[in-house]
Structure formats: structure tokens, C-alpha cells
N, C-alpha and C positions, 0 to 999 in steps of 0.2 A: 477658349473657356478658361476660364480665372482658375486656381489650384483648387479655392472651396468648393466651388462648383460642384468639379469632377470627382472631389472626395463625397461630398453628398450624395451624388449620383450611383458613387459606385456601392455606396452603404445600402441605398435603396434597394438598386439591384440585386445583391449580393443578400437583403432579407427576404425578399421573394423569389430566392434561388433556394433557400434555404427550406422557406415554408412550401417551396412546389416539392422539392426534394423527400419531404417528410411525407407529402400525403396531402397536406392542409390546404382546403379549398381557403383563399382570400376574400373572393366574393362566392359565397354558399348561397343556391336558390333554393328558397322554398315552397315547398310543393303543395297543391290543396291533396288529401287523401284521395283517393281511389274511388271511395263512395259518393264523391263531390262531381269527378267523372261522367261526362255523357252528354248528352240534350233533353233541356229542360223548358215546359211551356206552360202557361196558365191560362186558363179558360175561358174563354172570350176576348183573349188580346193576342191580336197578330206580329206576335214576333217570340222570337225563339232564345235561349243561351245555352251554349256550349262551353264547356269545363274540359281542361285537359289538364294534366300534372300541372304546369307554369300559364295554363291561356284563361281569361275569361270573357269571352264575346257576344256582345248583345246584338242579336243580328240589326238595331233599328241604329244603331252608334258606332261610329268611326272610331277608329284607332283602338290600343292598347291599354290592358288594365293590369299592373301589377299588386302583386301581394306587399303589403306594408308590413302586417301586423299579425300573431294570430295569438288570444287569449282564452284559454279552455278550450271549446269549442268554437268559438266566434272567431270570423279572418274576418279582417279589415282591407279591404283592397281601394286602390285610387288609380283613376283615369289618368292616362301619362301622354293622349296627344298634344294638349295646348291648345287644342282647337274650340270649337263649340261646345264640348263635352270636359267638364273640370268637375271634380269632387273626390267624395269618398261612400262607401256604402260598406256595409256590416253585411256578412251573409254566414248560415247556420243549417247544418242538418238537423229536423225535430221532424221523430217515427218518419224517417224516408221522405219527407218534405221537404225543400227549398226554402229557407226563409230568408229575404233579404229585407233590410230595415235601413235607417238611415240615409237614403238616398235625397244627401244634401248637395247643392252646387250648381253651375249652371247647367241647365240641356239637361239634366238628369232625372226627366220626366216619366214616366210609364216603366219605372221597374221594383219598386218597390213592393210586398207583398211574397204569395206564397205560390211555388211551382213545383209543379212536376214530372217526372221521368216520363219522357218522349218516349 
């Protein structure tokens, strides 16, 4: 390995020795709240979503959804398999209701709209 390299490398190292040392998360997750939490359903569509701190799964859709964004109240979350499911969707607590909106992309069919606690 060339001299620059290894001085790169070790600069690297050496600032995420630092920032583990102090406390500081480098990659910080963030969480939907606690009232976001549980299983959620709407009424007359067969299928379910569960909310955990970092999860959000639609029992009829494959893979994972992470959190992107979250603005006042509104998170913005996007589908992260690759597969037949790609987008993004808005979702909101209004008086104890689910709302999810936006449900643009592909395969992102039948979730849009208002649910609630299972």
C-alpha cells in the first residue's frame, strides 16, 4: 500500500476512534415514536402493518422499509428491497389514526389511506 494510502486510512480510522470514544453515533437510527408502535388494520382489506421503533411491514410486501425523513409530524419512509416493491409513502398519527398518503411507485398498491390499532 502506497505511503498516501496508509496515511488516509489511518486519518480515517483514527476519526472514528475518536467520535466512538466521545459517545457520538456516526450512523444514528431513527425511530418512529412509540405511539407509531403495534398492528395496524383497515377495514375491509386483508392485510395488516406492524411498526416497531426502526420496522415498518406490510404483511402483503416483501422486504424492508426505512425511515428517510421525518418533518413535524410526517415520516417519510422508502421501500429498500429492489425488488417489485420501490417507492416512498408519507405516514402520520391524526386523533389515534394511521394515515398514510403518498403511496407513489411501483407494487405500491393497497396501502394508502387510514388504519387502525389492532
Amino acid at each position: 500500500m502506497k505511503k498516501k494510502k496508509k496515511l488516509v486510512l489511518g486519518f480515517a480510522i483514527l476519526i472514528v476512534a475518536i467520535f466512538t470514544l466521545a459517545g457520538c453515533d456516526l450512523f444514528p437510527t431513527v425511530e418512529f415514536p412509540q405511539e407509531f408502535w403495534g398492528t395496524w388494520k383497515r377495514d375491509g382489506i386483508n392485510n395488516t402493518l406492524t411498526i416497531s421503533a426502526t420496522t415498518y411491514n406490510l404483511s402483503h410486501q416483501s422486504g424492508h422499509w426505512i425511515l428517510v425523513s421525518i418533518s413535524g409530524n410526517t415520516y417519510t419512509i422508502r421501500h429498500s428491497d429492489g425488488g417489485d416493491y420501490r417507492g416512498t409513502e408519507t405516514i402520520r398519527l391524526v386523533n389515534g389514526r394511521l394515515e398514510i398518503n403518498s403511496c407513489n411507485g411501483t407494487g405500491l398498491d393497497n396501502c394508502g389511506g387510514t388504519w387502525i390499532r389492532q
